[in-house]
C-alpha positions as a Python dict, from the first residue, in 0.01 Angstrom:
ca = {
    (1, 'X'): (0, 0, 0),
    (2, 'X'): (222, 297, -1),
    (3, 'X'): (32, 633, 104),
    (4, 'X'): (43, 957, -65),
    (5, 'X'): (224, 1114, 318),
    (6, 'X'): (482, 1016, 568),
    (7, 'X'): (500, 1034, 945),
    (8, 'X'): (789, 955, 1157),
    (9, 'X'): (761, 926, 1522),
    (10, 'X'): (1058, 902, 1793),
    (11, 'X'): (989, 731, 2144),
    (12, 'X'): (1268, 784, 2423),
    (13, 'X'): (1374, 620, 2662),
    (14, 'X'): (1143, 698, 2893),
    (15, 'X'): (852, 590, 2657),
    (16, 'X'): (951, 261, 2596),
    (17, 'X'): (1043, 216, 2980),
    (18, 'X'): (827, -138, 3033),
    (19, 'X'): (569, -363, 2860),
    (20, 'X'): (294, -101, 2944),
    (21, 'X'): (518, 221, 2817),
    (22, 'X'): (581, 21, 2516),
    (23, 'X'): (197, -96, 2495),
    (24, 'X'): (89, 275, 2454),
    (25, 'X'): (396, 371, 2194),
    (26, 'X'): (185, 111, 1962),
    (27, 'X'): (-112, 246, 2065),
    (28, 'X'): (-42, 602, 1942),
    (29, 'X'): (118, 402, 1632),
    (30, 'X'): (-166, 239, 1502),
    (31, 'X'): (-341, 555, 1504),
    (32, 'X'): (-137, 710, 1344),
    (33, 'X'): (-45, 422, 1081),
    (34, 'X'): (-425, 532, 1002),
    (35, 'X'): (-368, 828, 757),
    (36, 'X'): (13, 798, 632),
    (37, 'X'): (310, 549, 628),
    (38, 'X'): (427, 505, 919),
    (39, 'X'): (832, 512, 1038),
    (40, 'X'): (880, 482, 1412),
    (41, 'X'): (1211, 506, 1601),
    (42, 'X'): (1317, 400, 1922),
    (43, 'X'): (1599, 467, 2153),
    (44, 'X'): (1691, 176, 2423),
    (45, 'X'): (1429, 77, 2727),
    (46, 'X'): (1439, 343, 3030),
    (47, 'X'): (1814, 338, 3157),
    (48, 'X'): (1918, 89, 2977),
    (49, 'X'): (2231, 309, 2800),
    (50, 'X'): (2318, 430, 3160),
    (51, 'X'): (2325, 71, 3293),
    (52, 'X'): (2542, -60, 3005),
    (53, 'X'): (2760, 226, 3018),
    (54, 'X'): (2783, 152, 3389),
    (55, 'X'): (2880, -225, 3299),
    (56, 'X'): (3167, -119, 3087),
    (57, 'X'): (3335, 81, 3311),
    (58, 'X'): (3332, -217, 3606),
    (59, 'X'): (3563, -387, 3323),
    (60, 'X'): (3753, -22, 3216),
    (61, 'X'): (3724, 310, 3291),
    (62, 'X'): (3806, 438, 2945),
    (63, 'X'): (3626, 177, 2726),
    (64, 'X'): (3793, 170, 2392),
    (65, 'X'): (3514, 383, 2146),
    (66, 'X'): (3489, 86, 1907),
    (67, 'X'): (3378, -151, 2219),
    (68, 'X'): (3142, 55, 2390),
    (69, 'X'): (2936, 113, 2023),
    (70, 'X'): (2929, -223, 1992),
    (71, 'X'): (2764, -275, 2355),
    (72, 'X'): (2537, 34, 2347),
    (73, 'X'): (2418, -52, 2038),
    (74, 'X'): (2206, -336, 2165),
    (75, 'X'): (2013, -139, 2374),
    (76, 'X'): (1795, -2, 2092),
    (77, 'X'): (1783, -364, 1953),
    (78, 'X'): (1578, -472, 2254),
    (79, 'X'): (1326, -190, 2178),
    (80, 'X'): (1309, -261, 1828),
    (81, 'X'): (1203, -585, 1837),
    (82, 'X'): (957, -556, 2158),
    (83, 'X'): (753, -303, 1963),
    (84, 'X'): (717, -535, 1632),
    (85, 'X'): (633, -806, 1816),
    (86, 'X'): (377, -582, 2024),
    (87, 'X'): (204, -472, 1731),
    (88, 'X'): (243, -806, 1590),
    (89, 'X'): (2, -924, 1883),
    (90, 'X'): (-263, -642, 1765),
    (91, 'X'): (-294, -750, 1428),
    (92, 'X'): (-81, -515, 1222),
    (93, 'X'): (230, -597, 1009),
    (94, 'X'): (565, -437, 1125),
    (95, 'X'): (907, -515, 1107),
    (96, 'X'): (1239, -394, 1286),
    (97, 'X'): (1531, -283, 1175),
    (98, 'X'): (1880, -219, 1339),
    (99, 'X'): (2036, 95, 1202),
    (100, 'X'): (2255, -93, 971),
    (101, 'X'): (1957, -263, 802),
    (102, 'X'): (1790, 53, 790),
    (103, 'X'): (2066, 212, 595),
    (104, 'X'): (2218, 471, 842),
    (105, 'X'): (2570, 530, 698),
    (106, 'X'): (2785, 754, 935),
    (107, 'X'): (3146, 847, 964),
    (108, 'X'): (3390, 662, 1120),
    (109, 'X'): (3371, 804, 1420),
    (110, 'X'): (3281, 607, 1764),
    (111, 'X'): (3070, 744, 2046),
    (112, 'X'): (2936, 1059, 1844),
    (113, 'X'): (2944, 1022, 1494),
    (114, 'X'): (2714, 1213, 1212),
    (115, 'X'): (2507, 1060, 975),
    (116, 'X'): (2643, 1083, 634),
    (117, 'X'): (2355, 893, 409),
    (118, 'X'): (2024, 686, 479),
    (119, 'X'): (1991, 438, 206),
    (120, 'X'): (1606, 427, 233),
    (121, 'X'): (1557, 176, -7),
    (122, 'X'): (1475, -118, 253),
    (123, 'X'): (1249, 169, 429),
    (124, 'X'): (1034, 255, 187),
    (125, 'X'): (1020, -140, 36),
    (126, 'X'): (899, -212, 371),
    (127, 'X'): (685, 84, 346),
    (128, 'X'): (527, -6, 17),
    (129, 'X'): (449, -364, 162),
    (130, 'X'): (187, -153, 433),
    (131, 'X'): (442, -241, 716),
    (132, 'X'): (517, -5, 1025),
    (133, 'X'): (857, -2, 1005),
    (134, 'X'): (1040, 44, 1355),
    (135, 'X'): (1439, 205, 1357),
    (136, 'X'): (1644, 154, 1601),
    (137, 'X'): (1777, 538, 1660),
    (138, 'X'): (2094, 664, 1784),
    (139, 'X'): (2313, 399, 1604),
    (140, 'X'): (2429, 319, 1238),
    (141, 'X'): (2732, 193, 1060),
    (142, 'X'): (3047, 286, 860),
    (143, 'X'): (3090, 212, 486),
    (144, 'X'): (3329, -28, 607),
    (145, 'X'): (3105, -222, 840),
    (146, 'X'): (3174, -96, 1204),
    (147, 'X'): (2897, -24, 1402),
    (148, 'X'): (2857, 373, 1560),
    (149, 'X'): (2644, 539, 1785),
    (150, 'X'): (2590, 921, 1744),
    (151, 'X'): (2609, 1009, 2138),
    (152, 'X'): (2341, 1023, 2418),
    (153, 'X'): (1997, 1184, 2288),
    (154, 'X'): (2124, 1041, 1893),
    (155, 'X'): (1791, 913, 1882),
    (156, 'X'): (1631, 1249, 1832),
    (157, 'X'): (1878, 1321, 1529),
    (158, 'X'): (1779, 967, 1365),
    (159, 'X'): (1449, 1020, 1342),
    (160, 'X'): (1520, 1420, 1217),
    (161, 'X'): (1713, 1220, 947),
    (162, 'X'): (1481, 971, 825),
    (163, 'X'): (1213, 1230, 816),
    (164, 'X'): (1470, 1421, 553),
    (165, 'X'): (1523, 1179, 382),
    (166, 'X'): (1184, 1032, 333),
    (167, 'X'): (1076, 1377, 255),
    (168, 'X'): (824, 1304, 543),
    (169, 'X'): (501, 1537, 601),
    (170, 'X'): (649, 1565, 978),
    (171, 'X'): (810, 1427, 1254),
    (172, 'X'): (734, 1389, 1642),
    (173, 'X'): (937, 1337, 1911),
    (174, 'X'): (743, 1174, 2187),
    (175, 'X'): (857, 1210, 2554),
    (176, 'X'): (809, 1243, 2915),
    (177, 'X'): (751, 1585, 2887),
    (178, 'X'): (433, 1748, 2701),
    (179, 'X'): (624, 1994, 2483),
    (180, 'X'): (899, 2270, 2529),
    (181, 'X'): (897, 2488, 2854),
    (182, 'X'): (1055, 2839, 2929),
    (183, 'X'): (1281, 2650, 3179),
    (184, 'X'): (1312, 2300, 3339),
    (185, 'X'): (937, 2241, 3511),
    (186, 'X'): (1120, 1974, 3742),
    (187, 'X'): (1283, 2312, 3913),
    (188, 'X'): (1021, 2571, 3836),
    (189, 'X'): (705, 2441, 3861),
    (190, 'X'): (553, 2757, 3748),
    (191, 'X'): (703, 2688, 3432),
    (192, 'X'): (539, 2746, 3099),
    (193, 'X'): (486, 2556, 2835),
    (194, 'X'): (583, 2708, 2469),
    (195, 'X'): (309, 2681, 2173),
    (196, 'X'): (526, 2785, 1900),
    (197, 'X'): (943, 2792, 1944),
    (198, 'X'): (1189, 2829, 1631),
    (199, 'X'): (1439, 2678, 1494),
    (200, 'X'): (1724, 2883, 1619),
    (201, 'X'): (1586, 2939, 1986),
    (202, 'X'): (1554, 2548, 2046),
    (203, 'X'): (1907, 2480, 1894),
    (204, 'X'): (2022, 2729, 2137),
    (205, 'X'): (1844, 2573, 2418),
    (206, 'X'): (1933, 2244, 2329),
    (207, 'X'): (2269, 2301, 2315),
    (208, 'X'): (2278, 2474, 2627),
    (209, 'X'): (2162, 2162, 2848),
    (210, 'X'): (1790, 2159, 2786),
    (211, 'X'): (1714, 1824, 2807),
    (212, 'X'): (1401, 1791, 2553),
    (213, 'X'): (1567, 1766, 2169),
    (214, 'X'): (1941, 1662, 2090),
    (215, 'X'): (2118, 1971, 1925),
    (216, 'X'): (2173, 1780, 1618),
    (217, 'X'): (1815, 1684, 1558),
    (218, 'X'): (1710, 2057, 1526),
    (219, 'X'): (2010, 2136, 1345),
    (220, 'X'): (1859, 1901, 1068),
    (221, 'X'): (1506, 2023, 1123),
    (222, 'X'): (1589, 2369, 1069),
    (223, 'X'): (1828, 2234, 737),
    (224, 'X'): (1573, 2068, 610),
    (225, 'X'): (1238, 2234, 715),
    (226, 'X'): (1060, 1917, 884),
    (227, 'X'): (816, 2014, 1042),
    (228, 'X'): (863, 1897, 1444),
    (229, 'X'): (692, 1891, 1701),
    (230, 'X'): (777, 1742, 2096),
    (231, 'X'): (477, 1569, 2224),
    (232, 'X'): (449, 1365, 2575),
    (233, 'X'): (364, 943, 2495),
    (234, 'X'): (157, 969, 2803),
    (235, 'X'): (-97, 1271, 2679),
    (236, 'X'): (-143, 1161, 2321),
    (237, 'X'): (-394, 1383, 2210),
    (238, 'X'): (-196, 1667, 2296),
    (239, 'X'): (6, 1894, 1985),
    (240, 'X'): (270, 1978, 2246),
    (241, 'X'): (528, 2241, 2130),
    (242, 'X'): (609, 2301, 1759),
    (243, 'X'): (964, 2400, 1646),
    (244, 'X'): (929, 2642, 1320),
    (245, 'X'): (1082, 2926, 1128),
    (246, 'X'): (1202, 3215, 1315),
    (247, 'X'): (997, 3425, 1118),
    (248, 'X'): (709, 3263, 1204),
    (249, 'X'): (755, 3334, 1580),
    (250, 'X'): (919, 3715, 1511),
    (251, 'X'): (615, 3786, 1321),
    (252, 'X'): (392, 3798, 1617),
    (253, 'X'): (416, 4163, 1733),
    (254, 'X'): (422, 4046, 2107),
    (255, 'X'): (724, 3839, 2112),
    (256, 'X'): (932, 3858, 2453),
    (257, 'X'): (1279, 3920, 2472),
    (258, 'X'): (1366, 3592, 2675),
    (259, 'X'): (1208, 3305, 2569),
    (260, 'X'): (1412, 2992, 2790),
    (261, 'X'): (1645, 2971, 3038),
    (262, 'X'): (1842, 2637, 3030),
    (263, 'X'): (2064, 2490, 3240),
    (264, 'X'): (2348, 2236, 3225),
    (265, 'X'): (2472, 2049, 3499),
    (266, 'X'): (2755, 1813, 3343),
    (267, 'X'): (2975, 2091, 3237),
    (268, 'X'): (3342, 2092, 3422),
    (269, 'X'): (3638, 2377, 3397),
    (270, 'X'): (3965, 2324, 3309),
    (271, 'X'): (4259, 2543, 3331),
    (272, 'X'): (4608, 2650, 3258),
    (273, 'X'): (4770, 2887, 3479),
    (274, 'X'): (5064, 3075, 3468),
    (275, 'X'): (5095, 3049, 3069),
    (276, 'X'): (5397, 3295, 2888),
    (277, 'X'): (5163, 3508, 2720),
    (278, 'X'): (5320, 3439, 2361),
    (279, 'X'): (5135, 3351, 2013),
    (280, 'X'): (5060, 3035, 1883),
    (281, 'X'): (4984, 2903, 2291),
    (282, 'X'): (4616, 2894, 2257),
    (283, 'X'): (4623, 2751, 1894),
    (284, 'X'): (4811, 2423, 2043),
    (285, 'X'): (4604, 2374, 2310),
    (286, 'X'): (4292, 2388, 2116),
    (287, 'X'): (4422, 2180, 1826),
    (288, 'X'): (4555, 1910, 2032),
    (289, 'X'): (4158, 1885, 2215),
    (290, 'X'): (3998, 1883, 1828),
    (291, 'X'): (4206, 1639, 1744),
    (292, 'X'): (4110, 1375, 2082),
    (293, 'X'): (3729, 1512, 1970),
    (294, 'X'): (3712, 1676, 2270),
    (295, 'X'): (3480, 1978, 2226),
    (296, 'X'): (3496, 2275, 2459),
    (297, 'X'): (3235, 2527, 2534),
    (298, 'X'): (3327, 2882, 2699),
    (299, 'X'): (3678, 3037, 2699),
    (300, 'X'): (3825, 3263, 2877),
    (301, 'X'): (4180, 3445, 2859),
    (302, 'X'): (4305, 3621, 3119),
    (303, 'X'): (4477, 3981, 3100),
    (304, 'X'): (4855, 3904, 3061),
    (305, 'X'): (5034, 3980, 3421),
    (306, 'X'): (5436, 3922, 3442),
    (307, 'X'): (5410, 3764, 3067),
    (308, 'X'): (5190, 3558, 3161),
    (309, 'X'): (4849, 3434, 3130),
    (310, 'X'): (4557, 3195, 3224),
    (311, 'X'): (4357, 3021, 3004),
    (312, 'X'): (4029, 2797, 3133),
    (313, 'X'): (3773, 2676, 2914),
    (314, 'X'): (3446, 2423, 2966),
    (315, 'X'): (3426, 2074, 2872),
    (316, 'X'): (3143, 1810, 2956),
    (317, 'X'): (3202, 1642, 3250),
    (318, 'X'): (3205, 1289, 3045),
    (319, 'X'): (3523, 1428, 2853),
    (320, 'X'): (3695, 1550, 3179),
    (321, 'X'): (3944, 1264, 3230),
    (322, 'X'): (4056, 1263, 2869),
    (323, 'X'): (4067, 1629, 2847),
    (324, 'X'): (4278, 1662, 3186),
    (325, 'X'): (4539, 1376, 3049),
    (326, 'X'): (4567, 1571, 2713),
    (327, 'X'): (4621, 1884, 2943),
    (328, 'X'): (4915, 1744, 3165),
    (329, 'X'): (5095, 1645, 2825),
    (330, 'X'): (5006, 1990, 2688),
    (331, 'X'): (5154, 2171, 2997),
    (332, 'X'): (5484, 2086, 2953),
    (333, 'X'): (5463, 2157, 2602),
    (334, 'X'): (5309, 2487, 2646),
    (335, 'X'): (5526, 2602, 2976),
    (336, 'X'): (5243, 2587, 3206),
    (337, 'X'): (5309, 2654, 3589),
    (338, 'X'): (4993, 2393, 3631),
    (339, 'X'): (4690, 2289, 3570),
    (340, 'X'): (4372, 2315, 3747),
    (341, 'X'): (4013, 2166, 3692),
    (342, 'X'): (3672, 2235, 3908),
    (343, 'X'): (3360, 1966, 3822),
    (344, 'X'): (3143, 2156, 4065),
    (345, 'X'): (3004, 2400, 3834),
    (346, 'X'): (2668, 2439, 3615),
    (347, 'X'): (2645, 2675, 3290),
    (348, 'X'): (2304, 2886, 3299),
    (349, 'X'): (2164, 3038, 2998),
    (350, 'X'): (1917, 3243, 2850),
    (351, 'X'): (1808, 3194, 2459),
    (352, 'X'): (1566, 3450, 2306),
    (353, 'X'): (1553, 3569, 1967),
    (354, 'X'): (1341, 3880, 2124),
    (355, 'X'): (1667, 3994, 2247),
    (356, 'X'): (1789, 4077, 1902),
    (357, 'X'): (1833, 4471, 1891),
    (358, 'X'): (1738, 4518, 2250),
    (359, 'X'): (2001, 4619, 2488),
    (360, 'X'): (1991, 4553, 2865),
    (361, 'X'): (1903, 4238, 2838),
    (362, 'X'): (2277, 4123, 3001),
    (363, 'X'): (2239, 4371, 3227),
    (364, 'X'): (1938, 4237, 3343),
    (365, 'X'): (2045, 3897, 3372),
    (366, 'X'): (2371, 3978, 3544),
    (367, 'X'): (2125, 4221, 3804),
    (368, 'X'): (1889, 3887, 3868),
    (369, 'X'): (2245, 3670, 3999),
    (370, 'X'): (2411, 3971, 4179),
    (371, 'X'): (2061, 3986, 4431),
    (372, 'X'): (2025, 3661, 4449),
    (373, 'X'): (2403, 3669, 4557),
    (374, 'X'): (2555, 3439, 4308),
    (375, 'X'): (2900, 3486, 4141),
    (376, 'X'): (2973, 3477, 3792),
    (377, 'X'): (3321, 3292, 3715),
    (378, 'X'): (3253, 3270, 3298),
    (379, 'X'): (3063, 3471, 3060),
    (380, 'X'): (2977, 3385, 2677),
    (381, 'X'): (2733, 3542, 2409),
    (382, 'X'): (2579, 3530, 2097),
    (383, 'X'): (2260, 3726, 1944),
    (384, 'X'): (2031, 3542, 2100),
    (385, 'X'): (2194, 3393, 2402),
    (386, 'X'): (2386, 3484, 2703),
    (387, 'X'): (2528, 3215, 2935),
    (388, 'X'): (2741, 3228, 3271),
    (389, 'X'): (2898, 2953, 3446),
    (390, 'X'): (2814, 2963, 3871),
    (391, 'X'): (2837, 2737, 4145),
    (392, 'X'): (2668, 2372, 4062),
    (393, 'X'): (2512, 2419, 4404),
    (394, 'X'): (2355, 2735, 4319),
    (395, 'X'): (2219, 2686, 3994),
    (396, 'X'): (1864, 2609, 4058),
    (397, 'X'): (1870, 2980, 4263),
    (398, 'X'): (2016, 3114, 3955),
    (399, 'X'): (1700, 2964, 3734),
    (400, 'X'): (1462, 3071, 3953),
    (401, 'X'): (1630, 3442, 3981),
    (402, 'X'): (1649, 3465, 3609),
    (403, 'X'): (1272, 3301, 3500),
    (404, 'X'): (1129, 3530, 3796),
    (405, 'X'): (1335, 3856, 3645),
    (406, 'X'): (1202, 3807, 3307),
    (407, 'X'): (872, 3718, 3400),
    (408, 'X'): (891, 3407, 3169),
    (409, 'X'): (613, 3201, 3374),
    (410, 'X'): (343, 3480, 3201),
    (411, 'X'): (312, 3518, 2823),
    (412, 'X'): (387, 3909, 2692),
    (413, 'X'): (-40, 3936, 2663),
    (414, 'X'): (-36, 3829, 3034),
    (415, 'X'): (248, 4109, 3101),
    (416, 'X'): (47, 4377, 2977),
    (417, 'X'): (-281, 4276, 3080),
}
């Protein structure tokens, strides 16, 4: 019988790693299948996506987008069906569903496409019927029939989706990690773990290489208020972090300035040098790379010298090939002397909605990397952000200078105390 709430829950990867992983995802499920309907989604077992993407490119470096979807989409079926059956064994009624049969109807768009509906119907019939319903995340399907996948960490942004469109009580992505920390704990073990986080500082964070939610899944939280919350399979009774409304977090009088410092280690540059320094340069460049769907990060124009200029920008390192083959056809277009690329470099970042009306924050940051003797190539900003791209090899110096600088591994009570 349908209940009067809704809870969706999201296992990664690393949840659903083996038959014991996958024994304790059903665990936490039937507990939770206790007090509300129950939607659970999956992404594919361990590495599975790495090892498939690894499989494809033995056969072709470039797979073909509309290929590789339809490979990396069986990764989640896998999952799917091992969790049914394992609840099936503990007496409870579930089924699985692929994304297609769940009603995830995206854009036609391969490798990273966006969700444009969820036809719940089949959901909440399933629902209705008392069934734990299990989704296989980070896939769906075109009006048309072709099967998509909305790029690595997709997952997250299915369940964010179903739990919009369910109008669930609240969602919970479950991983290896017990909630959100002011930077990577893997590099700074003194590390510390967030209670409360908004909206707009873990979009930030998340964008900017933190590892623990896909961008798009907290884009949709934030859109549609869920209520989310990041939560470790392997401490269930812990609430983990919760992502809410930045007035929620501003309203506590002792907020600090800094809250995260991210970093991202797949970024590459890519550069044209020697460019005439006329208009209309920078708008073909950039429009031929939207067009491929090749998304760039941090820019940065040089000062003209001779009439001419350099332009270099960021790209993920996954997009590197395709963006340095539209480059060499763009640099005889645009009168480039050459092009140049570097994959040895890591974009460091710090995200704080704190840092909204207080100055010296850059300054600060840029003081932490000059004593710690690293080099700033790149700079970008926004209100609550400030990133720089460095060295790849000295980015976990650059961490550990900035969380020490901003005393992130105390809370603001701790500071003052």
């Amino acid at each position: 019988m349908l209940k009067d709430k809704t809870t969706v829950l999201k296992f990664g990867g690393s949840s659903v790693a083996n038959a014991d992983c996958i024994k304790q995802v059903c665990e936490i499920a039937v507990r939770e299948s206790e007090n509300a309907n129950l939607v659970i989604v999956v992404s594919a077992m361990g590495k599975a996506t790495d090892s498939l993407v690894k499989l494809a490119k033995e056969f072709n470096p470039l797979p073909e987008g509309r290929e590789l979807d339809m490979l990396l989409s069986t990764g989640e079926q896998v999952t799917v069906s091992l969790v049914a059956m394992c609840l099936h064994q503990m007496g409870f009624k579930a089924i699985s569903l692929v994304a297609s049969q769940a009603g995830f109807i995206t854009e036609r768009a391969h490798n990273r496409a966006r969700i444009a509906q969820i036809k719940t119907d089949r959901i909440e019939k399933h629902l209705n019927l008392g069934e734990i319903v299990i989704v296989a995340g980070f896939q769906g399907i075109t009006e048309d029939g072709e099967i998509t996948t909305l790029g690595r960490g997709g997952s997250d942004t299915s369940a964010v989706a179903i739990a919009a469109a369910l109008k669930a009580e609240r969602c919970d992505i479950y991983t290896d990690v017990d909630g959100v920390y002011t930077t990577d704990p893997r590099i700074i073990p003194e590390a510390r773990r967030l209670d409360l986080i908004s909206y707009e500082e873990m979009l930030e964070l998340a964008s900017l290489g933190a590892k623990v939610l896909h961008p798009r899944s907290v884009e949709l939280a934030k859109k549609y208020n869920i209520n989310l919350r990041v939560r470790s399979t392997f401490k269930p009774d812990d609430l983990g972090t919760r992502v809410v409304k930045l007035s929620e977090v501003r309203n506590m009088e002792l907020t600090q300035a800094v809250t995260g410092v991210a970093i991202d280690d797949k970024q590459a540059k890519l550069g044209f040098m020697g460019v005439p320094d006329k208009p209309g340069i920078a708008c073909k460049i950039f429009d031929r790379l939207a067009k491929e769907n090749v998304s760039i990060d941090v820019i940065l124009q040089s000062i003209p010298r001779d009439g001419v200029i350099d332009i270099a920008f960021t790209v993920q390192q996954d997009y590197l090939q395709k963006a340095v083959r539209i480059a060499e056809e763009l640099a005889l277009e645009v009168g480039a002397d050459k092009i140049v690329f570097d994959e040895n470099i890591a974009k460091v970042s710090i995200v704080g909605a704190g840092m909204l009306n207080k100055p010296g924050i850059a300054a600060e940051m840029f003081s932490s990397l000059y004593n710690a003797g690293i080099n700033i190539q790149m700079i970008t900003t926004s209100e609550i952000k400030i990133s720089c791209i460095i060295k790849i090899e000295e980015s976990h110096k650059a961490v550990k200078a900035i969380h020490d600088q901003f005393n992130l591994a105390y809370s603001k009570e701790e500071i003052i105390v």
